[in-house]
N, C-alpha and C positions, 0 to 999 in steps of 0.2 A: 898605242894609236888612238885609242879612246882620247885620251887628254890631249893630244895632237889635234883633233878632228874637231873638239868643241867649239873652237872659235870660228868657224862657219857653219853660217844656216844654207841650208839647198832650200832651190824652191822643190816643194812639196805638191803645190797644185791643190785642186779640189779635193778636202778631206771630210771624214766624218769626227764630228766630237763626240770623243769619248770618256771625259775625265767626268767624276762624279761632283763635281764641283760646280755650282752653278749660275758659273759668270766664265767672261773670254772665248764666247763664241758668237756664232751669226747663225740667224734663223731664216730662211729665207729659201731663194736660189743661183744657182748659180750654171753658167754653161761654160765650156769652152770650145771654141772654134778652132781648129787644125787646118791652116792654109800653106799645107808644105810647110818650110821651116820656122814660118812664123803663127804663132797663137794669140788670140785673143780670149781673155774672161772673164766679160762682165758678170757681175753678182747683185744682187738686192738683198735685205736683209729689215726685219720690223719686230723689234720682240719689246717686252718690258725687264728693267734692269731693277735693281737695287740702288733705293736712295731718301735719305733721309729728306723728309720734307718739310720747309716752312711757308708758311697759310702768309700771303700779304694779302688779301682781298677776293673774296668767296665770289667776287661778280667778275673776276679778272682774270687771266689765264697766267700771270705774272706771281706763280707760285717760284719756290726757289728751293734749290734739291742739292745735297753734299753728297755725290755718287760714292756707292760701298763697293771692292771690288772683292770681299775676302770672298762672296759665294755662300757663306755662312747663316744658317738659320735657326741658333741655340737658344738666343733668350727672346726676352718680349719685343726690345729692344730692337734687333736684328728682323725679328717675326713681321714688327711694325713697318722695315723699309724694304720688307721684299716685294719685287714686282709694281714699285711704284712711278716710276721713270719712263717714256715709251720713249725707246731708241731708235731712229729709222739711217740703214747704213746702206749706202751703192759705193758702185765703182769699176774698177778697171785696171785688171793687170796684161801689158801684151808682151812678148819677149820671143825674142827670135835667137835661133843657134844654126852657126855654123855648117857649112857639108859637112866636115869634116870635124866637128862638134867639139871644135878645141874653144871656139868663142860663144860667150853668149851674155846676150844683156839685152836686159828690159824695162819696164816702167809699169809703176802704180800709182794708181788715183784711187783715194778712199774719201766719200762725205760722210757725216756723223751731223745728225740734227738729233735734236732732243724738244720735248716737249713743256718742260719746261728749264728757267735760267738754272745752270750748272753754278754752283759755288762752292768753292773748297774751304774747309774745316779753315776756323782762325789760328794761325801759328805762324811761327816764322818759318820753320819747314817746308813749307808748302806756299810760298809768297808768288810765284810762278806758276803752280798750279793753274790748270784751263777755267778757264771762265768764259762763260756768257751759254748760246742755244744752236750755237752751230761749230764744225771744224772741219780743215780738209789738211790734206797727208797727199803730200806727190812727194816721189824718187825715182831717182835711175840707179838701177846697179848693173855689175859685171861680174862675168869669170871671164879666166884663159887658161888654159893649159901650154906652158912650154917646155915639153922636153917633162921632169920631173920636180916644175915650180909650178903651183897652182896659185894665179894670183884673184883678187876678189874683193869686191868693195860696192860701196851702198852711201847714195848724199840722198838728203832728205831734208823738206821745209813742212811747217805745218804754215795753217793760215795765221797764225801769230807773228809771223817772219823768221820763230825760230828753226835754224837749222842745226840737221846733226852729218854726221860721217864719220864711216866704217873702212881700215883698208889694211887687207892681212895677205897674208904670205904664207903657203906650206911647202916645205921643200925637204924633197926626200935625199940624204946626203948618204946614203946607202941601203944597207938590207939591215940593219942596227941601230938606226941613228936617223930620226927625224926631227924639223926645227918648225915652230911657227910663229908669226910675226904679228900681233894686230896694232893697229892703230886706230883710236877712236876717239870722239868730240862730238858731245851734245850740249847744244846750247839748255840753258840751263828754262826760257821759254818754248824747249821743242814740244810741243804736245802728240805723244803718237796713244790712243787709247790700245789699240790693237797692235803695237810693236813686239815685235820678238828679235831683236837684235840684240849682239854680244852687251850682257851686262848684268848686274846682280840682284835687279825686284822687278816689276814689275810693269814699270814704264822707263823710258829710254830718254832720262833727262840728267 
């Protein structure tokens, strides 16, 4: 059931971080509002990030930063771009469920401003990579329960036009035997800095 269940994320709601790693989280606040079956939670969020930086003009604020996401603080190197970045993030998740709490789907807004221009490392790897000092992240997703099919899916744009989408299937075909389905497409300009949807590193492209 383990490997069955992986290919869905649940919402989780307001958590504390706890990974000893230090990047992939938000500093800030956050509330949620309980209005009967519908919730709303806003958050804010201002911390300084990891990133290597290039000086154009000590009289300009038109500095230019290659964001590091390992968390990592071993050589000089690394010592040199921590906490260089100041990252300011809001937003808005609301989602409502069912009486009978077979349905449920909701919506996320996330802004990401940075302080200075974002530029990614020169490669061809990475030719899509975000660029520029702003980004925004809207989706809708769903569940449903029918019976013993649990279906589930997530479309999502960032401000670059790229979209991505998510849409799986688990279905219990007895007391021995479960199957799951996913389907999935990210455009290859989706920018989600803070994604966690089915996929194998660290960003959802």
């Amino acid at each position: 059931s383990e490997t069955i269940l992986a290919v869905r994320r649940n919402s989780t709601g307001i958590r504390p971080y706890s990974s000893v790693l230090e990047t992939g989280y938000f500093r800030g606040t956050a509330l949620t509002l309980d209005l009967n079956r519908v919730e709303f939670t806003p958050f804010f969020s201002r911390k300084y990030i990891d990133g290597s930086i290039q000086l154009t003009d000590s009289a300009s604020n038109d500095d230019l930063a290659t964001l590091r996401y390992t968390g990592l603080h071993r050589t000089a190197t690394e010592l040199a771009a921590r906490k260089t970045v100041l990252e300011t993030a809001y937003g808005l998740n609301a989602n409502y469920q069912s009486l009978n709490k077979n349905l449920h789907v909701g919506a996320n807004l996330l802004r990401l401003e940075f302080d200075k221009t974002v530029l990614p490392a020169k490669g061809f790897y990475n030719f899509y990579d975000f660029k520029g000092e702003a980004n925004s992240n809207y989706s809708l997703y769903y569940s449903y329960f029918l019976k013993n099919i649990s279906l589930f899916g997530e479309a999502a744009t960032s401000l670059s036009g790229g979209k991505g989408m998510v849409q799986g299937a688990l279905v219990s075909l007895g007391s021995r035997v479960d199957v799951s389905m996913m389907y999935r497409n990210y455009a290859p300009n989706l920018h989600t800095h803070y994604g966690n949807s089915f996929g194998e590193n660290y960003k959802n492209s």
